[in-house]
C-alpha positions in Angstrom: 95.0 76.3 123.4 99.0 76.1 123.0 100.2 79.0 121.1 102.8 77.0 118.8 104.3 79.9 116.5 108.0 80.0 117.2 109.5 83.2 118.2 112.1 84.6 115.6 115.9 83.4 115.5 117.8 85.7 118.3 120.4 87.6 116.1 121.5 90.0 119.1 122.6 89.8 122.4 124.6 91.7 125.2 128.3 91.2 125.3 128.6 90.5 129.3 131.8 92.5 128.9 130.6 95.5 127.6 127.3 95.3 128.1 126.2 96.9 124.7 123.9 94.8 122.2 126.0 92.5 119.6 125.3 91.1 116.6 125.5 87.3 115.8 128.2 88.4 113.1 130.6 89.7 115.4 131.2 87.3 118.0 133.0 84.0 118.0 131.2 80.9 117.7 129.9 78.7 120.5 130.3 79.7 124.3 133.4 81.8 123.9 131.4 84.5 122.2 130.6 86.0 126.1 127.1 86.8 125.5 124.2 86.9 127.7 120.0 86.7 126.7 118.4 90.2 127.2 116.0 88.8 128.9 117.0 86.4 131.5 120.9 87.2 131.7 121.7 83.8 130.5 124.9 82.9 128.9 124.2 81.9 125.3 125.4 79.9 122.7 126.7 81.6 119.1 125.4 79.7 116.3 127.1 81.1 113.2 125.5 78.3 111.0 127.2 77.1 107.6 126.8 78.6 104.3 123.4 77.7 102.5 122.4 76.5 106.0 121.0 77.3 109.3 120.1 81.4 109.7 123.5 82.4 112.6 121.4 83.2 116.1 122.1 83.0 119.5 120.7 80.3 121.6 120.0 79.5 125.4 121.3 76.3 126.7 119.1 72.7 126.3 116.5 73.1 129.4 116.2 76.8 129.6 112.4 78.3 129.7 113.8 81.8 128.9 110.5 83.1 126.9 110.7 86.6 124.6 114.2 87.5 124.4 113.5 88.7 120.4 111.2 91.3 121.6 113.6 92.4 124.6 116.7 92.2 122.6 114.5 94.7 119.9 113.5 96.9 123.1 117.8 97.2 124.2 118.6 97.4 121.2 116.1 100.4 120.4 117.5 101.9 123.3 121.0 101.2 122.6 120.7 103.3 119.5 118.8 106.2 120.4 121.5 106.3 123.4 124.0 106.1 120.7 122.7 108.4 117.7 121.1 111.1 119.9 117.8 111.7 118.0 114.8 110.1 116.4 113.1 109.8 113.3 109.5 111.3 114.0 107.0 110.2 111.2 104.6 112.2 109.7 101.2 112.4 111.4 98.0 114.6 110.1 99.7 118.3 110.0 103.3 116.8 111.6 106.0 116.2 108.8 108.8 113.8 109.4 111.1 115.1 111.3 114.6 114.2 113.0 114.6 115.4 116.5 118.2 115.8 118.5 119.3 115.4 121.6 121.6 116.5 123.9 121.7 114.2 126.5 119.9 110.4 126.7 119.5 108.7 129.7 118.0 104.6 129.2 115.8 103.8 132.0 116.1 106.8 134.0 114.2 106.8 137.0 111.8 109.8 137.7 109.8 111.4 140.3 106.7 109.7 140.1 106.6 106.1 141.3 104.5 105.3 139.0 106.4 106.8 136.1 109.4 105.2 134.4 109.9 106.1 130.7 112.3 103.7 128.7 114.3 106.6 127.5 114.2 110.4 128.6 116.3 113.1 126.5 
């Protein structure tokens, strides 16, 4: 049976100049915003909508396949600010309180010395 729940509107994307995660609200429409999918490196197309209309996304071109870029671009983005900020918000858990840890240094996929290790984020 054919899942047939749309994914969620794609409201960031990387700017193939920088690199770094955009929002929808910062680029220019159509093409000329520069932007590639998180997932498959595709360039997209800014949709800013109208006022009282269509939610502003990014979208692939007609024809592509490119499947879970909303949960990718929420990975990068994760990432991207952790990167960024330098710390975490730990929640509380049994005797734990919340806590913001710091760090010093954040490297984003960081390769390690097990093959069969690669964390997302090490700091």
């Amino acid at each position: 049976m054919e899942n047939n729940k749309k994914e969620p509107k794609l409201t960031y994307a990387i700017d193939a100049k920088t690199g770094k995660m955009v929002h929808i609200g910062s680029v220019d429409r159509g093409r000329s915003c520069n932007c590639q999918c998180p997932k498959c490196n595709e360039f997209l197309i800014a949709k800013l909508g109208k006022e009282g209309g269509h939610q502003a996304h990014f979208a692939h071109a007609k024809g592509s396949n490119c499947h879970g870029a909303y949960m990718t671009a929420l990975h990068k983005l994760a990432e991207q600010i952790i990167e960024e900020e330098k710390s975490v918000m730990v929640p509380a858990y049994k005797e734990i309180c919340q806590q913001k840890i710091s760090f010093e240094k954040v490297e984003i996929e960081q390769r390690v010395e097990r093959k069969d290790l690669q964390p997302d984020i090490v700091g």
